[in-house]
N, CA and C atoms as a LAMMPS dump frame, in Angstrom:
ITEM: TIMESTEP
0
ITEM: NUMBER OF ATOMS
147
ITEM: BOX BOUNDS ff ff ff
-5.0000000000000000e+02 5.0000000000000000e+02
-5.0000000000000000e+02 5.0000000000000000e+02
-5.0000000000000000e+02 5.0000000000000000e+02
ITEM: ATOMS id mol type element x y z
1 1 1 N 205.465 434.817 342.503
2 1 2 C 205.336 436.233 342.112
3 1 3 C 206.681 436.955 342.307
4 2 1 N 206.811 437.654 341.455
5 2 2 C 208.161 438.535 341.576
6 2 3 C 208.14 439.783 342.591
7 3 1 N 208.97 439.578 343.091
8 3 2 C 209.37 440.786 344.037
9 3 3 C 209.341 442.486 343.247
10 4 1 N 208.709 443.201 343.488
11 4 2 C 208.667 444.476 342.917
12 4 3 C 210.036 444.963 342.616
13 5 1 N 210.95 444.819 343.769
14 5 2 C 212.401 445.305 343.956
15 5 3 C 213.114 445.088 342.438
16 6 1 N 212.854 443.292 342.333
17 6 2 C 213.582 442.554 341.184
18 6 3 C 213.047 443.176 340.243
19 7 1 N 211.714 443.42 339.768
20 7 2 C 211.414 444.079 338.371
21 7 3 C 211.84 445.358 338.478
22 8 1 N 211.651 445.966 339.541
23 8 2 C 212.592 447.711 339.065
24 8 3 C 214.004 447.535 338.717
25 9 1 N 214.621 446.63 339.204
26 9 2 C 216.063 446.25 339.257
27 9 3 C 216.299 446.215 337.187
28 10 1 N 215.223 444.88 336.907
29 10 2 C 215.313 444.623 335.502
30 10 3 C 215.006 445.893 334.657
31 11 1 N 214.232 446.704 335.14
32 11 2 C 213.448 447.781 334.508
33 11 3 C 214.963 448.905 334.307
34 12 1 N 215.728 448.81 335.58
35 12 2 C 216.951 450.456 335.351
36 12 3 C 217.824 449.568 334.796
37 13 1 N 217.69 447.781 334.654
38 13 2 C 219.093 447.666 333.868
39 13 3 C 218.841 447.779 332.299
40 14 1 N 217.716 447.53 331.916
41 14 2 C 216.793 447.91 329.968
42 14 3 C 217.197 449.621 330.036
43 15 1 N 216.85 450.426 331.045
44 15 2 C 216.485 452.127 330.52
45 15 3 C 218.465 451.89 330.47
46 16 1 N 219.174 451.52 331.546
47 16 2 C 220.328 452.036 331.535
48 16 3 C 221.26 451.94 330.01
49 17 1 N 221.01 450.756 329.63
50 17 2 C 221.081 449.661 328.329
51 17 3 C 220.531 451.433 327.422
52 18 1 N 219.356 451.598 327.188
53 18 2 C 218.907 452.495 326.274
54 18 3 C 219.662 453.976 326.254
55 19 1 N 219.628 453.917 327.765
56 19 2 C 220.425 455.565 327.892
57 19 3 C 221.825 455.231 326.972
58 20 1 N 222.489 454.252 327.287
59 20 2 C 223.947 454.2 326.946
60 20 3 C 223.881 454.577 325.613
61 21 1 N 223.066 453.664 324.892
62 21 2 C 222.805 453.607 323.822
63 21 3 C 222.408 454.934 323.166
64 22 1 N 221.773 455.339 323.747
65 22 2 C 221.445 456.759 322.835
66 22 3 C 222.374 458.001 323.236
67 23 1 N 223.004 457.234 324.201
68 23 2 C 224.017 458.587 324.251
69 23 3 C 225.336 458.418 323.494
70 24 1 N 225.792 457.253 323.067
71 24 2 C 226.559 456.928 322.218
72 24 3 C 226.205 457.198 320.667
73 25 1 N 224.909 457.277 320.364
74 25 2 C 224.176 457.237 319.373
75 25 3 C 224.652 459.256 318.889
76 26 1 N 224.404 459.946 319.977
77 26 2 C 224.558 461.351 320.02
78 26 3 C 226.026 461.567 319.941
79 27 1 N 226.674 460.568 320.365
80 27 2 C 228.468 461.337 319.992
81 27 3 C 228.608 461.084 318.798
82 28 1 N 228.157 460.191 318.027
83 28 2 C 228.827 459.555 317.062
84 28 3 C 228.189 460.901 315.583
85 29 1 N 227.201 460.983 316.158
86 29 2 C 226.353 462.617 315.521
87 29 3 C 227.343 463.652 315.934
88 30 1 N 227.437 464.237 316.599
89 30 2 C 228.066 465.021 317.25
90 30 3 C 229.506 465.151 316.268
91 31 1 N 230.164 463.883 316.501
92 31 2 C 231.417 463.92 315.848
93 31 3 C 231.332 463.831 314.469
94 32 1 N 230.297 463.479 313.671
95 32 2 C 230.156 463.478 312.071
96 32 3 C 229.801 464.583 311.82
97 33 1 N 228.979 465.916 313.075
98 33 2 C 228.758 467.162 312.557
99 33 3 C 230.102 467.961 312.493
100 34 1 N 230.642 467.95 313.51
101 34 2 C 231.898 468.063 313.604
102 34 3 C 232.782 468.214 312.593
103 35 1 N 233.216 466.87 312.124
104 35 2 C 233.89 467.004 311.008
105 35 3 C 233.52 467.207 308.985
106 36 1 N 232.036 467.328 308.814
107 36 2 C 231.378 468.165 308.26
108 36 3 C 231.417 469.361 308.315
109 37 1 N 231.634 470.132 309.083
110 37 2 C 231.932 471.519 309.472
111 37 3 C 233.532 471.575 309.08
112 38 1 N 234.55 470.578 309.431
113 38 2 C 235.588 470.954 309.193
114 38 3 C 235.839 470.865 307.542
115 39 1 N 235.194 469.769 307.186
116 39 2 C 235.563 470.069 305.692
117 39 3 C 234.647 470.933 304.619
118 40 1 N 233.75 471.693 305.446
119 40 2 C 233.037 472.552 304.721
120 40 3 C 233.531 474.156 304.848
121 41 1 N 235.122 474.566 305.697
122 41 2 C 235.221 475.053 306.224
123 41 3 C 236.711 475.074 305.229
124 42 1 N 237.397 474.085 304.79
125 42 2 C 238.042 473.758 303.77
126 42 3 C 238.097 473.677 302.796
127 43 1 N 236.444 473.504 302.473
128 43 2 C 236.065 473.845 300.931
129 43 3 C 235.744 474.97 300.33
130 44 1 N 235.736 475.629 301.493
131 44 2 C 235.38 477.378 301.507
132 44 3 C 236.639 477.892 300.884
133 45 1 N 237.628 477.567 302.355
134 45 2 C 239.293 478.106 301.606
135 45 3 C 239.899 478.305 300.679
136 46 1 N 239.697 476.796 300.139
137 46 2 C 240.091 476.56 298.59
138 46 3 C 239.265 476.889 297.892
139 47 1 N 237.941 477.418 297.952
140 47 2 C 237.373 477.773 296.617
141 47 3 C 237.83 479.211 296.592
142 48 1 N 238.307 480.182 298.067
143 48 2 C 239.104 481.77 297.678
144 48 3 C 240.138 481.706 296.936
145 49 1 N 240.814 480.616 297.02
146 49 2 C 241.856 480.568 296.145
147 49 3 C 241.713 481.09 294.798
């Protein structure tokens, strides 16, 4: 039988695995809103022209 310890152990190294993951998942958003904004912000400019 497995030690409780060892399965929590396995259990925060999967969530840690997921956290990373979705927090990498959120920059990569983050930075495509980002630069959507910058070129919508450019397309503005040039259309006063």
């Amino acid at each position: 039988l497995c030690h409780p310890r060892y399965l929590f152990r396995r259990k925060m190294k999967k969530f840690k695995r997921r956290l990373s993951l979705t927090l990498r998942g959120s920059q990569t958003i983050d930075e495509s809103l980002s630069e959507l904004a910058e070129q919508m912000t450019i397309e503005e400019n040039s259309s006063k022209d």
